[in-house]
N, C-alpha and C positions, 0 to 999 in steps of 0.2 A: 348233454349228459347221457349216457348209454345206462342201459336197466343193467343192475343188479344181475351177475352170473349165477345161476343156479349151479349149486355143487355137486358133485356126485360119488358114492362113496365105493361105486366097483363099475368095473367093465359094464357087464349085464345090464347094470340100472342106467347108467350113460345112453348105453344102444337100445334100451326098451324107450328111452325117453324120445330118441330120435328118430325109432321106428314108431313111435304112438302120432308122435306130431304129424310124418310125413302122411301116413294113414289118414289122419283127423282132415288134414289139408284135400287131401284126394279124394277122399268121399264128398266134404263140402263141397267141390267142383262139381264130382258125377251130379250130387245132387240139386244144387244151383242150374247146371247145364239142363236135366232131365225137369225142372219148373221154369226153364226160358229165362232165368233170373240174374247168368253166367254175362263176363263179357263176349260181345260177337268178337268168334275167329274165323278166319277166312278158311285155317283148319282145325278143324273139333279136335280136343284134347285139354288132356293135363299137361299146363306146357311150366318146365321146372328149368331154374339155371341152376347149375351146379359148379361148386368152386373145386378147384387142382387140389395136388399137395397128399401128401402119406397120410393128414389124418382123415380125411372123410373117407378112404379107398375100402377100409373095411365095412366102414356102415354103407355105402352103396350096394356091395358083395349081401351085407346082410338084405337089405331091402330087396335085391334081385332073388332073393329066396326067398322070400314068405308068399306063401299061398293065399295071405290076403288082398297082398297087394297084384297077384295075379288075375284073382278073382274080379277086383275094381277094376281091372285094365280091359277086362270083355265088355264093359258098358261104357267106360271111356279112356280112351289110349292114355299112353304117356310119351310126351313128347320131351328129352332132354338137351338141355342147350349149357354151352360154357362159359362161363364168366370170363374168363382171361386166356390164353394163349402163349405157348412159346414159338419164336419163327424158329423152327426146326422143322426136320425130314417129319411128313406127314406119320411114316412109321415108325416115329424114334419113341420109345418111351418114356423119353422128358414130356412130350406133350400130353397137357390134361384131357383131352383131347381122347387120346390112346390110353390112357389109364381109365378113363371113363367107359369107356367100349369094353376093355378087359372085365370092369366091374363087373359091369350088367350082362356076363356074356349069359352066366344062369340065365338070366331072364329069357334067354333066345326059346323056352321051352314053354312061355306064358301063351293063353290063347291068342293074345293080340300083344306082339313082343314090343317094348320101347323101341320109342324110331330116335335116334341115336343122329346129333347135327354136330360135325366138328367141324372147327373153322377150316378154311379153307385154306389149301398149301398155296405157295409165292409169296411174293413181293407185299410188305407189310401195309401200306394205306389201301391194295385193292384189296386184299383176302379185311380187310375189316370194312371195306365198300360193301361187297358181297355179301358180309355174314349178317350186315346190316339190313339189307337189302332183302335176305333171306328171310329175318325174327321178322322184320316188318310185313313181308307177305304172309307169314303164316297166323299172328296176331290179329291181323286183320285193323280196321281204319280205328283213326284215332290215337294218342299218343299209348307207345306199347308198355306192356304191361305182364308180366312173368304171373303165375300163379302161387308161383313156392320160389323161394330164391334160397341156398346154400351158400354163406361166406365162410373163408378162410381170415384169418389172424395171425400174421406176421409177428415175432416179439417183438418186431420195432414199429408198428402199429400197420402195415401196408397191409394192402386187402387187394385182391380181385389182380396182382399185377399194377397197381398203384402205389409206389413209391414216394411221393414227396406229395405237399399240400400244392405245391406249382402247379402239379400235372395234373390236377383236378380244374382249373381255369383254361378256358379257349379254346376247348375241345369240345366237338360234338358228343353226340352217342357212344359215339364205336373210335377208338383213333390206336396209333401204335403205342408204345410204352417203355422207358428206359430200363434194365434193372441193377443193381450196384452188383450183381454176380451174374455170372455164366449161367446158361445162355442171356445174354442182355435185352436183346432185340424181343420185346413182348409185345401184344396185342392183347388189348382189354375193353369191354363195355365200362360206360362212363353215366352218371347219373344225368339224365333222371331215369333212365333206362334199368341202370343198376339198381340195384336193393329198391324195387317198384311193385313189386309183390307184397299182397297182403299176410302171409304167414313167410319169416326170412328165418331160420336157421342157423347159429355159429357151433358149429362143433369145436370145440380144444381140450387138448389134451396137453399134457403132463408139466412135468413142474418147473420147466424155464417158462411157460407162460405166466405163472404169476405175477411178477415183476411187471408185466403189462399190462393185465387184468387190473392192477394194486393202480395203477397208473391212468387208466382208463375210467376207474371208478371216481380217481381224486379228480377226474374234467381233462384230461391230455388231449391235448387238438392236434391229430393226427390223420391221414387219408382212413382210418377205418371208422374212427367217430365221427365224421363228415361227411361220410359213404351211409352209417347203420343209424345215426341221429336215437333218440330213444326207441326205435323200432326192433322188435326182432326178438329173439331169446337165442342166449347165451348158456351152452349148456357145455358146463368145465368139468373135465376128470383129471385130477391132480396126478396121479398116475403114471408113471413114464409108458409110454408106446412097448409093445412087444409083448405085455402082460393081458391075457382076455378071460382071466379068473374072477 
């Protein structure tokens, strides 16, 4: 059973919730890391996955502007990583990939700018060989572990590029992914990898999510309740997108 979504009655208050959390998470690392108390990484940092999709694109944009979060990033980086993948042109802007770099380009003016990992282009079992390969080196020994994780919310409950409760079985970490629309061919992190982080994030917005949300509340066993289990916060603005009044 998933917690309880938090409502939100405007734009502002939505993005102040989502930048207080990401903040609160970022400091507890700096300051865990600077008391020795953090997990070992093989590279030091805030290491965050982040999910695709229109609605998180502006609160990333927002985070890549605030002068606090710049501030934290001179005492300890930020490392960003992505949950899911489309196989397309590395520079196409279906990939979350590329919409993530877009976000955070403000950030490029931070004293120590996010180091920015998108999955890698080709052929769909190696680039999720590699990308695995990659979070695993830089997480360091032991099973890996995100610090802040970001999910999306499908209305039909899929999450991270997870489609069906199938495609949650016999898969490692890291594998490719079907999807029922264009582009199909996806790549996605798979638990326990996923949603492995102590502070998880769902942002949603506007009001075809209800019907999910309604649904997810009454116990719906879907890839996202199986993905987020009661972890995480759900932070909902009923709102249709395009409004930031």
């Amino acid at each position: 059973m998933i917690s309880p979504p938090e409502t939100f009655g405007s734009y502002g208050a939505w993005l102040g919730a989502f930048k207080r959390a990401f903040y609160n998470a970022y400091s507890d690392a700096r300051d865990s890391v600077a008391g020795q108390g953090g997990p070992p990484r093989a590279v030091p940092g805030f290491h965050v996955c982040l999910a695709g999709g229109r609605t998180p694109a502006p609160l990333y944009s927002a985070l890549a502007a605030d002068p606090d979060l710049a501030a934290l990033s001179e005492s300890l980086g930020l490392h960003v990583w992505v949950g899911d993948e489309r196989q397309v042109d590395q520079d196409s802007l279906l990939r979350n990939s590329r919409m993530i770099e877009l976000a955070f380009g403000p950030a490029g003016s931070w004293p120590r700018p996010p180091v920015i990992h998108p999955w890698p282009s080709g052929e769909a079992d190696a680039a999720c060989a590699s990308y695995l390969a990659e979070i695993r080196a830089a997480l360091g020994p032991g099973p890996p572990g995100f610090d802040l994780e970001v999910l999306g919310l499908g209305s039909d409950g899929h999450t991270a590029g997870i489609f069906s409760l199938d495609s949650l079985g016999g898969h490692g970490a890291c594998a490719p992914t079907w999807a029922p629309s264009e582009p199909r061919s996806r790549m996605s992190l798979f638990p326990p990898i996923l949603a492995s982080a102590p502070y998880i994030l769902v942002p949603v917005r506007g009001p075809d999510k209800a019907p999910i949300l309604a649904e997810l509340s009454a116990g719906l066993d879907c890839p996202f309740a199986r993905v987020l289990g009661s972890r995480g916060r759900i932070l909902y603005l009923p709102e249709p997108e395009g409004r930031t009044a």
